[in-house]
RODO-2510 file (C-alpha; in nm, 4 decimals, decimal comma):
residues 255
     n   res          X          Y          Z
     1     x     8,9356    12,8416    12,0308
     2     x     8,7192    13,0643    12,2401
     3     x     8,6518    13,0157    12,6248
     4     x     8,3075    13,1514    12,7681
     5     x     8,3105    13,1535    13,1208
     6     x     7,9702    13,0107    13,1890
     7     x     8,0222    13,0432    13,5970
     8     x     8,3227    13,1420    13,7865
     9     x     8,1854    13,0978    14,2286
    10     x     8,2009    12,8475    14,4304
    11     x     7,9640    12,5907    14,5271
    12     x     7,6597    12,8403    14,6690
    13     x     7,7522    13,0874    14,4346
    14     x     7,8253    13,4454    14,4826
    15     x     7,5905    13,6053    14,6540
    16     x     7,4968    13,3826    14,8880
    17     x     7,2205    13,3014    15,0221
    18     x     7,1436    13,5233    15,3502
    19     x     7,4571    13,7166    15,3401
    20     x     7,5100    14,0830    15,3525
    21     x     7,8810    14,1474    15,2857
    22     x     8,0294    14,3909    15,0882
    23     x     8,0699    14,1434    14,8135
    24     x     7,7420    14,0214    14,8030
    25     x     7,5640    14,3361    14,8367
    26     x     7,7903    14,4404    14,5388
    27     x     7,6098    14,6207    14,2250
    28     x     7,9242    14,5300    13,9827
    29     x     7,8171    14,2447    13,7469
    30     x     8,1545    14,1004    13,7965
    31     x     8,0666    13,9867    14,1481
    32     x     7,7879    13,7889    14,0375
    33     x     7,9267    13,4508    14,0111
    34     x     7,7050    13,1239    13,9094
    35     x     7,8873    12,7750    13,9671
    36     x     8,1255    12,7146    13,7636
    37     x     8,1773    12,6024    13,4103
    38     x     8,3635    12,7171    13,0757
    39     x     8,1976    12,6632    12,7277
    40     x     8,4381    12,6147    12,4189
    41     x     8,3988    12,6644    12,0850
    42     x     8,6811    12,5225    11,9118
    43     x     8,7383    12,3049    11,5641
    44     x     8,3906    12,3715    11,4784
    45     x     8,2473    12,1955    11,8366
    46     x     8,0533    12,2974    12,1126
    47     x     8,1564    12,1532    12,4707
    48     x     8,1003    12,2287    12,7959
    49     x     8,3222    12,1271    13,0985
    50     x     8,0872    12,0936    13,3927
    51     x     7,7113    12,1655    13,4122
    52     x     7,6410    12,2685    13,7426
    53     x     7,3046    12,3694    13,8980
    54     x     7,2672    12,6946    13,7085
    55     x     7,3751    12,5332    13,3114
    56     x     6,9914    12,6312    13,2313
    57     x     7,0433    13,0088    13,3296
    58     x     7,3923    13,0349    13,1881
    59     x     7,3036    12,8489    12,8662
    60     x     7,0240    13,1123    12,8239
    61     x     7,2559    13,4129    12,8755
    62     x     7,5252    13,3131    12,6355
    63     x     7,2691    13,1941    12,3148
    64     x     7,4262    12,8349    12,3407
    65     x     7,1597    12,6758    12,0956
    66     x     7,3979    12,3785    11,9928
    67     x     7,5983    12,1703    12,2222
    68     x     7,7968    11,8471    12,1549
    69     x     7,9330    11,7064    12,4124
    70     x     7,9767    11,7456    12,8015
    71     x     8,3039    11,6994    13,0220
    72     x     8,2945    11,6468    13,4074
    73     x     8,5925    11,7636    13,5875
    74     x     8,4088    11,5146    13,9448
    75     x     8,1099    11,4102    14,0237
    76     x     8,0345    11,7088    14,3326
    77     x     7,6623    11,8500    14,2621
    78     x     7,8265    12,2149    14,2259
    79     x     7,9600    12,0464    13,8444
    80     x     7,6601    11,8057    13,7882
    81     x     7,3469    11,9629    13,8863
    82     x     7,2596    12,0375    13,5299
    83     x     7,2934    11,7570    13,3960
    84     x     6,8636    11,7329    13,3131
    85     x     6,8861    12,0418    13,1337
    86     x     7,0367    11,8816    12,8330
    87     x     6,7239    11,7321    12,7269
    88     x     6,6532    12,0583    12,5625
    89     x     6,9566    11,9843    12,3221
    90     x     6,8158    11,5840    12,2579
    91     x     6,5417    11,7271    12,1724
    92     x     6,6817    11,9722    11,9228
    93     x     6,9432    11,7725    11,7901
    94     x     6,7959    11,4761    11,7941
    95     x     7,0713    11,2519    11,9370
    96     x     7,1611    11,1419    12,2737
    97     x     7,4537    11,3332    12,4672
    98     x     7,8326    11,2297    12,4841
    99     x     7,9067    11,2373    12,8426
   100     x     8,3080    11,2271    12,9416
   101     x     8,4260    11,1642    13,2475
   102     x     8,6311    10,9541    13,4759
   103     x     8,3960    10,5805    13,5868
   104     x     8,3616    10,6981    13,9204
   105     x     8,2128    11,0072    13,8294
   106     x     7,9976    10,7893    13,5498
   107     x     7,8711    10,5847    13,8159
   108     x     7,7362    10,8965    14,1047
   109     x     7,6060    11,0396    13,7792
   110     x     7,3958    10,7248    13,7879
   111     x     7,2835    10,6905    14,1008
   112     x     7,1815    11,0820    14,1455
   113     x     7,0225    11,0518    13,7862
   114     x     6,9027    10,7178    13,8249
   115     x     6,5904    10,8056    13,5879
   116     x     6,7858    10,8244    13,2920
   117     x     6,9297    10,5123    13,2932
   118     x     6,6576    10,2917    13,4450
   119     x     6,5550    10,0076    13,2173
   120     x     6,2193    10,1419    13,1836
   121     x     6,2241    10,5383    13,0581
   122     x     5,9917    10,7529    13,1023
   123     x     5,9604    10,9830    12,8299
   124     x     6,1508    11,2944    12,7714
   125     x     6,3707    11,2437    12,9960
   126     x     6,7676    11,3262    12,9311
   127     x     6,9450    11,0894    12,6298
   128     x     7,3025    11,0063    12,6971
   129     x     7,5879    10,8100    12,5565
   130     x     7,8759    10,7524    12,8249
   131     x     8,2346    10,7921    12,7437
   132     x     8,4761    10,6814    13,0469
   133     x     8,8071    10,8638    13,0610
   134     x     8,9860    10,5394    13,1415
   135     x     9,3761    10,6995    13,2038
   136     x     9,4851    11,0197    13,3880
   137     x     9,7553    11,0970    13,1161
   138     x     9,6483    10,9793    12,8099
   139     x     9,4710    11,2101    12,5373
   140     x     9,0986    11,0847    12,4779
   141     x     8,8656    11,2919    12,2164
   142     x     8,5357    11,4469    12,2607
   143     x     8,3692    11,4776    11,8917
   144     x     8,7215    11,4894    11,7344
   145     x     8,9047    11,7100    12,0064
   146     x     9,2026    11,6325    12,1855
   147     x     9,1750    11,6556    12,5300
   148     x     9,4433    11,5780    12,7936
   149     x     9,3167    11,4851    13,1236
   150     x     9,5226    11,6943    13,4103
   151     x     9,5711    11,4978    13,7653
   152     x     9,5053    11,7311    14,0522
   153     x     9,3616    11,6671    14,3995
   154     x     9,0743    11,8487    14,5791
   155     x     9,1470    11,7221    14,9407
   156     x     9,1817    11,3937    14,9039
   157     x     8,9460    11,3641    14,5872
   158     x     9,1400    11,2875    14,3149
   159     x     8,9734    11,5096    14,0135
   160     x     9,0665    11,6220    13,6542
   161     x     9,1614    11,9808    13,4593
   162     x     9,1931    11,9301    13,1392
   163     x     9,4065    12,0803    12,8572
   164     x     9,2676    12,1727    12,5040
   165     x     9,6054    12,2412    12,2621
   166     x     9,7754    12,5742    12,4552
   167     x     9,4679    12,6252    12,6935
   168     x     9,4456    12,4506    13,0450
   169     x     9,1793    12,4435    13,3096
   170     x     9,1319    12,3291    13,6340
   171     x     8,9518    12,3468    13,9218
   172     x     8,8874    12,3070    14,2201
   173     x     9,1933    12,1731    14,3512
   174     x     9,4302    12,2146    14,6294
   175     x     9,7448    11,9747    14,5080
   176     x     9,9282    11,9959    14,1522
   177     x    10,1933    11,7091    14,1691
   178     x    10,5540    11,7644    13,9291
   179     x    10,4829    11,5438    13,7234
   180     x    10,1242    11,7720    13,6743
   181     x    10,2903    12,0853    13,6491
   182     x    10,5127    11,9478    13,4102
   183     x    10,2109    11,9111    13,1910
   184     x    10,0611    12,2272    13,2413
   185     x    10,3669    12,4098    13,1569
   186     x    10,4150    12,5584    12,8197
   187     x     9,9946    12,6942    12,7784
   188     x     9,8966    13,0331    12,6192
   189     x     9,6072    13,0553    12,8837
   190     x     9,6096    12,8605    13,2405
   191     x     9,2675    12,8830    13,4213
   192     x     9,3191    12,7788    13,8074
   193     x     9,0581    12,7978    14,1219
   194     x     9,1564    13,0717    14,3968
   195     x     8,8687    13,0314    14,6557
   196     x     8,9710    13,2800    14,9081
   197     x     9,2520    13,4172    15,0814
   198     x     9,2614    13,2297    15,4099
   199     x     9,4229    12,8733    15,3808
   200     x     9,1039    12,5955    15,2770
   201     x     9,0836    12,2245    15,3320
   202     x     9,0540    12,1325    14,9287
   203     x     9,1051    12,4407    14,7398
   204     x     9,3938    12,7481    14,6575
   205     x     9,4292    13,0053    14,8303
   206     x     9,4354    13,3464    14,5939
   207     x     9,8311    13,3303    14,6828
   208     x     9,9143    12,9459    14,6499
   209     x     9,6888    12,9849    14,2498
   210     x     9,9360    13,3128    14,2129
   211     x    10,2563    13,1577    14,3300
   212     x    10,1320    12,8632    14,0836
   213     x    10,0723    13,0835    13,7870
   214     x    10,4203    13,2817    13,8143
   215     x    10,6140    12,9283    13,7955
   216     x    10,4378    12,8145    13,5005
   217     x    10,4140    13,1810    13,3495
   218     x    10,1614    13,1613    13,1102
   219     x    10,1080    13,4426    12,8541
   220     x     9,7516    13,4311    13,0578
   221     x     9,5916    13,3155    13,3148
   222     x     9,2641    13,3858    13,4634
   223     x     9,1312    13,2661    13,8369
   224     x     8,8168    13,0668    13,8924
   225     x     8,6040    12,9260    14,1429
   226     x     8,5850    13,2472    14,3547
   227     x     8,3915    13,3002    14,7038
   228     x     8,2787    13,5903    14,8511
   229     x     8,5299    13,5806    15,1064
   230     x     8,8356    13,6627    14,8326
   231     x     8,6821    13,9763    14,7936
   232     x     8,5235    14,2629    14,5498
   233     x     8,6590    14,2020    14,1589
   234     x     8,8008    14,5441    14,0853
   235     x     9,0364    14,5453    14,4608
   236     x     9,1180    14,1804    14,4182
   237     x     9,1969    14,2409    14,0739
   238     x     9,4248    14,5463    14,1126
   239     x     9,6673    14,3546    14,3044
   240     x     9,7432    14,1288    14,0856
   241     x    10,0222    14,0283    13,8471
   242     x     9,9051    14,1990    13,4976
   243     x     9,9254    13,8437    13,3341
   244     x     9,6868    13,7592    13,5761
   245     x     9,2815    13,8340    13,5996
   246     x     9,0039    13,7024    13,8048
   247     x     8,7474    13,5365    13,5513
   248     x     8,4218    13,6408    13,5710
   249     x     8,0766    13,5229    13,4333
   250     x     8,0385    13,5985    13,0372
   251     x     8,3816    13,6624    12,9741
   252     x     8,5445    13,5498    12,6519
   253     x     8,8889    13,4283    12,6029
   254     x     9,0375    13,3481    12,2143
   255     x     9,3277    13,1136    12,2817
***
């Protein structure tokens, strides 16, 4: 399997918008950080987990000129705000898009995309076939992949990682349960959300993701879902266990 890191910063992105901080005003390519998503290329499929506002851009950068399926981790805009880009893809492939994710999540996507599944379409617009992830520890498959849904909470929103044979992801989360961890434990490669450093109402802190990471010890492990405030790549980085990197956006991982 191989893991492109489409986007790896939080919900504005890093830099952000009006801000003149040493991380934003950064010239290393590491600390540019688009929302976050992972393509993966694995058993001869194309998925994506998450398009958020900027799947366009990072589609473009990383040549993705097939894709099969999408995943949705929850329905917030900073994973779904790409979701009209894939008409580029009906239109090459010529068949509507699997969409998996949990019914709540199905349902926002139709009420914020209420266009694509009005009764009468206008055309061109998006093509989509809708998969429900019905349980929150049963395998379901995405065009002949196992995927295991992973329970976590982001506040008190009750969202999904997902594991793919020895590689787990999640994000955007602030609560593994045991049982969770249990289910996590034994991946190659662990990819976790570590905001910032200060203590936040829904996500890790860069310590809580470490102290995480060092139970489970993972041959790898690679942080996501970064703000500005955590700090520039190469410092952040150099503190850290050496089984441990900060992801950033374009970087491949073979699992």
């Amino acid at each position: 399997m191989e893991v492109t890191f489409l986007g790896t910063g939080t919900s504005q992105g890093v830099p952000i918008i009006g801000c003149s901080c040493a991380v934003c005003r950064s010239v290393d390519y590491r600390d540019k950080r688009l929302r976050v998503s992972v393509h993966l290329q694995v058993q001869g499929k194309s998925i994506v987990i998450d398009s958020g506002p900027d799947f366009r851009q990072q589609a473009l950068r990383e040549h993705i000129h097939h894709l099969d399926a999408l995943v949705f981790t929850h329905e917030h805009k900073d994973h779904t705000g790409g979701l009209d880009d894939i008409r580029a893809y009906n239109f090459r492939q010529q068949q509507d898009m699997p969409l998996h994710a949990e019914p709540r999540v199905l349902e926002q996507l139709k009420q914020e995309y209420a266009y694509i599944f009005s009764e009468h379409k206008y055309p061109g617009i998006p093509q989509v076939q809708l998969h429900p992830i019905l349980s929150e520890t049963d395998s379901f498959w995405v065009e002949g992949v196992e995927f295991q849904p992973i329970r976590a909470l982001h506040y008190k929103l009750p969202v999904l990682g997902f594991r793919v044979g020895a590689f787990t992801y999640i994000t955007d989360a602030n609560y593994l349960s045991p049982e969770t961890l249990e289910r996590m434990r034994g991946s190659e490669v662990i990819v976790l959300n570590a905001l910032r450093h200060e203590q936040h109402i829904s996500h890790f802190t860069l310590q809580e993701a470490v102290d995480i990471l060092e139970d489970l010890a993972p041959r790898r492990a690679y942080l996501t879902h970064i703000s500005h405030q955590l700090g520039r790549h190469r410092e952040v980085e150099a503190e850290l266990p050496s089984f441990i990197r900060l992801a950033y956006d374009g970087l491949r991982v073979t699992v």
